[in-house]
C-alpha positions in Angstrom: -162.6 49.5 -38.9 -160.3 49.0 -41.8 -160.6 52.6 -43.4 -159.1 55.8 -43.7 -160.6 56.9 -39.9 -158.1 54.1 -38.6 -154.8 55.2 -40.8 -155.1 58.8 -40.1 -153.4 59.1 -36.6 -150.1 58.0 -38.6 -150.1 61.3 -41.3 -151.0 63.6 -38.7 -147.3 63.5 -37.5 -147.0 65.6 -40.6 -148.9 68.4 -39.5 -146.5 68.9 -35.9 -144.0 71.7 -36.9 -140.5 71.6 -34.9 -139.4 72.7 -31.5 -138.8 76.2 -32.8 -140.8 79.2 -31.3 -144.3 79.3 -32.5 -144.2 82.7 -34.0 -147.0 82.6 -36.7 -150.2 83.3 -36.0 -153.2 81.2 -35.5 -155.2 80.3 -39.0 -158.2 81.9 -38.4 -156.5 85.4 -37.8 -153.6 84.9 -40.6 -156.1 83.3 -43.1 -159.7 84.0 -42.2 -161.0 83.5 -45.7 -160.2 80.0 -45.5 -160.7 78.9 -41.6 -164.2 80.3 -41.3 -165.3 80.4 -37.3 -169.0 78.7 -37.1 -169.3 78.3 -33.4 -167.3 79.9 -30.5 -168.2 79.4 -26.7 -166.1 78.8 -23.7 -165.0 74.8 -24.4 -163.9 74.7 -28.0 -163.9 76.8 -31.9 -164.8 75.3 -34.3 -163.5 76.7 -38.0 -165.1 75.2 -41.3 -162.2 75.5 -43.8 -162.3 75.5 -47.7 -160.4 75.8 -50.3 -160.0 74.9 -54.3 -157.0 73.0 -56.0 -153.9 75.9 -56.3 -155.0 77.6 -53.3 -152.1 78.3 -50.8 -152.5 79.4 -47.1 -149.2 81.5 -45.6 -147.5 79.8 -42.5 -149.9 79.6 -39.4 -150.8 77.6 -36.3 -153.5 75.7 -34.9 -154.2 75.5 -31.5 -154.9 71.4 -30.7 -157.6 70.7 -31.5 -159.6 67.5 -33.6 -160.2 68.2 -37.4 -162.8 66.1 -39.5 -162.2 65.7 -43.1 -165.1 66.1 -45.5 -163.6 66.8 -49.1 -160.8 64.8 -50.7 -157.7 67.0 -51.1 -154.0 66.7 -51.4 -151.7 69.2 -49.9 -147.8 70.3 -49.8 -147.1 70.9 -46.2 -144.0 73.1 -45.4 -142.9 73.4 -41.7 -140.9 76.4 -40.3 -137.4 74.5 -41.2 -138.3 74.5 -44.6 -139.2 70.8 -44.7 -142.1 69.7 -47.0 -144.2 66.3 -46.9 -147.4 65.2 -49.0 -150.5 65.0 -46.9 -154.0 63.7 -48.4 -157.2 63.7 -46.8 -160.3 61.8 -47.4 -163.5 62.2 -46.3 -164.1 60.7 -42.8 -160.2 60.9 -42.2 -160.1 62.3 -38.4 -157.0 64.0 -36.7 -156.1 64.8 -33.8 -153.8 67.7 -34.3 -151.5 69.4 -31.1 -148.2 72.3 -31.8 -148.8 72.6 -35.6 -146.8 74.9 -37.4 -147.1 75.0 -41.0 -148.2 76.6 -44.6 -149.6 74.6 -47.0 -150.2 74.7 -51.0 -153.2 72.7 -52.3 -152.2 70.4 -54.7 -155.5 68.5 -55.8 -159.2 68.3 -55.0 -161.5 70.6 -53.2 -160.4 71.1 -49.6 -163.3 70.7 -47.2 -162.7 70.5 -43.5 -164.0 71.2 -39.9 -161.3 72.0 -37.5 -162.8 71.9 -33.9 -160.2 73.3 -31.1 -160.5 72.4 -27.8 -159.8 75.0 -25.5 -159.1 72.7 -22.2 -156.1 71.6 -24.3 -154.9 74.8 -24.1 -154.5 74.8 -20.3 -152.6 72.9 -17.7 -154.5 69.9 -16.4 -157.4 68.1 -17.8 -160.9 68.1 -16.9 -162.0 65.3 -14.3 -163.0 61.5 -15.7 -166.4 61.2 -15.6 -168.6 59.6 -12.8 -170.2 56.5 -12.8 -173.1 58.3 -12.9 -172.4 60.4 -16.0 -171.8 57.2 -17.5 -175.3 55.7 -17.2 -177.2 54.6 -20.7 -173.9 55.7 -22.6 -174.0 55.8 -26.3 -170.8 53.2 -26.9 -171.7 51.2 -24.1 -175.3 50.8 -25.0 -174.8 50.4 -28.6 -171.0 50.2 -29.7 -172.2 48.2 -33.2 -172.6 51.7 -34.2 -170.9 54.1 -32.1 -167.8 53.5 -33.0 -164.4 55.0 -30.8 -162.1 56.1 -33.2 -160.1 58.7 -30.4 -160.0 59.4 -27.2 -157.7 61.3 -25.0 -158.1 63.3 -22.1 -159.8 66.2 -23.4 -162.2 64.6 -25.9 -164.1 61.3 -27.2 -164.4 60.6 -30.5 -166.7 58.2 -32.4 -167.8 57.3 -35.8 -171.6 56.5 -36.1 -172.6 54.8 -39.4 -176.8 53.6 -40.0 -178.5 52.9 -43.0 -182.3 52.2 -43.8 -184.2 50.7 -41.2 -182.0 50.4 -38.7 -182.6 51.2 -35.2 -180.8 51.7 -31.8 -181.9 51.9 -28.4 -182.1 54.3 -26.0 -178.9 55.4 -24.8 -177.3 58.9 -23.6 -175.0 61.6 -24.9 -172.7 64.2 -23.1 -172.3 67.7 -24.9 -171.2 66.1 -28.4 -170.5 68.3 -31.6 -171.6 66.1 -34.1 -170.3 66.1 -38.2 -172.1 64.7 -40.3 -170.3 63.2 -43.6 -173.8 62.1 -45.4 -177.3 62.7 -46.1 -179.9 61.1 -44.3 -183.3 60.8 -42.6 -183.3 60.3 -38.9 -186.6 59.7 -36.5 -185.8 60.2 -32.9 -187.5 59.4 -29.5 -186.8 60.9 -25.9 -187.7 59.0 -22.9 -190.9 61.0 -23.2 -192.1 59.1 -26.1 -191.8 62.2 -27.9 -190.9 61.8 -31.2 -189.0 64.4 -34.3 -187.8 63.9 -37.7 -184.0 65.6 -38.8 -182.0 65.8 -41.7 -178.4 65.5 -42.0 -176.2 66.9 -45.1 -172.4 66.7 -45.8 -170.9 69.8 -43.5 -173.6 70.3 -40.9 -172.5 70.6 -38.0 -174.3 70.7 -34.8 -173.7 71.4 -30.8 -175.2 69.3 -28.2 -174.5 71.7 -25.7 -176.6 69.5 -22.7 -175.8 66.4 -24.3 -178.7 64.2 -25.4 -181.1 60.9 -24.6 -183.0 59.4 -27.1 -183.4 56.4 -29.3 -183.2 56.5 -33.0 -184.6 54.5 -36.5 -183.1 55.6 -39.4 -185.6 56.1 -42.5 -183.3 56.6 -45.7 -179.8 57.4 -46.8 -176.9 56.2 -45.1 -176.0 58.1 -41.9 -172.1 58.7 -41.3 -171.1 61.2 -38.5 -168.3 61.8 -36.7 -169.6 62.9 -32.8 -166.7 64.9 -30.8 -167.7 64.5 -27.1 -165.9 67.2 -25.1 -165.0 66.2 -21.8 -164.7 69.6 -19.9 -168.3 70.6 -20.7 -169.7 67.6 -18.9 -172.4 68.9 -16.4 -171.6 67.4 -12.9 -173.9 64.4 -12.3 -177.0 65.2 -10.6 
């Protein structure tokens, strides 16, 4: 994919502070107004943040975690050396960020972003690759046309799905996945039960998938962009 999504591993160096201590504190506790918590449970936090051109945020780290860009902003990033860089983001840009250090001073546009931290990363180790079995009917393997890898690392996978009118996919499966969605849309979906339901996606929403999900899907109007963040240590062993 020639966009944005591919480039923005390379600005994400600039959001690493140095090897000094880490003494700040984390963003949701030194700026809470900003990094808003929206979901909490015993694999990740996620934090919507948001903020308008002129707004500054005192020095604070993140824990490592993947953040998914909604707005368009540009930002001064100042590290604990004193060292400052321009970063932008635009919408769809995904990051995976790991021993940031930094304050920031918005230059331009409307900061918009979800910041989901993976707690497993915080640990020694890394949860175990998945079975065969677990892999059975998967999304990317079934259909990869549309889901999309744009990360993956030991802790998470991440893909970008993209649909428009009429288009369909078959069925395929899902591990727990928080899922971002980046447009509007109309979405029909089916379980293997034949069952069938009808959901709306805006810019912003996110949603948990806590048991993961099989289904096939036809897309009725809009044009669907999500970024789905599988997280590896809440797979349920295979049964």
């Amino acid at each position: 994919m020639k966009s944005r999504t591919a480039l923005a591993f390379i600005p994400a160096i600039c959001l690493t502070g140095v090897a000094l201590a880490q003494t700040a504190g984390n963003a949701v506790d030194v700026d809470p107004e900003i990094h808003r918590v929206i979901l909490d449970n015993e694999y990740f936090r996620a934090f919507d943040a948001r903020a308008s051109a002129g707004a500054k945020s005192p020095m604070h780290t993140h824990a490592p975690m993947v953040l998914v860009c909604i707005g368009m902003a540009r930002f001064r990033i100042t590290t604990p050396d004193g060292k400052t860089s321009i970063l932008d983001f635009d919408p769809g840009d995904v990051f995976w960020v790991t021993g940031a250090q930094h304050s920031w001073q918005l230059l331009a546009g409307e900061l918009h972003a979800i910041g989901i931290e993976i707690k497993s990363a915080q640990m020694d180790g890394a949860p175990p690759a998945p079975t065969a079995e677990q892999m059975q009917g998967d999304a990317v393997s079934v259909d990869p046309d549309t889901h999309h890898v744009i990360l993956e690392n030991p802790h998470v996978r991440v893909f970008e799905g993209r649909a428009s009118h009429g288009m369909k996919s078959p069925m395929h499966a899902h591990p727990p996945t928080i899922l971002v969605s980046l447009a509007g849309g109309r979405i029909k979906f089916t379980t293997p039960d034949g069952k069938s339901s009808i959901h709306d996606f805006s810019p912003g929403k996110v949603l948990w998938f806590a048991d993961g999900a099989t289904h096939s899907w036809e897309f009725h109007s809009g044009d669907a962009r999500v970024i789905a963040i599988e997280v590896k240590a809440a797979r349920k062993a295979a049964p």
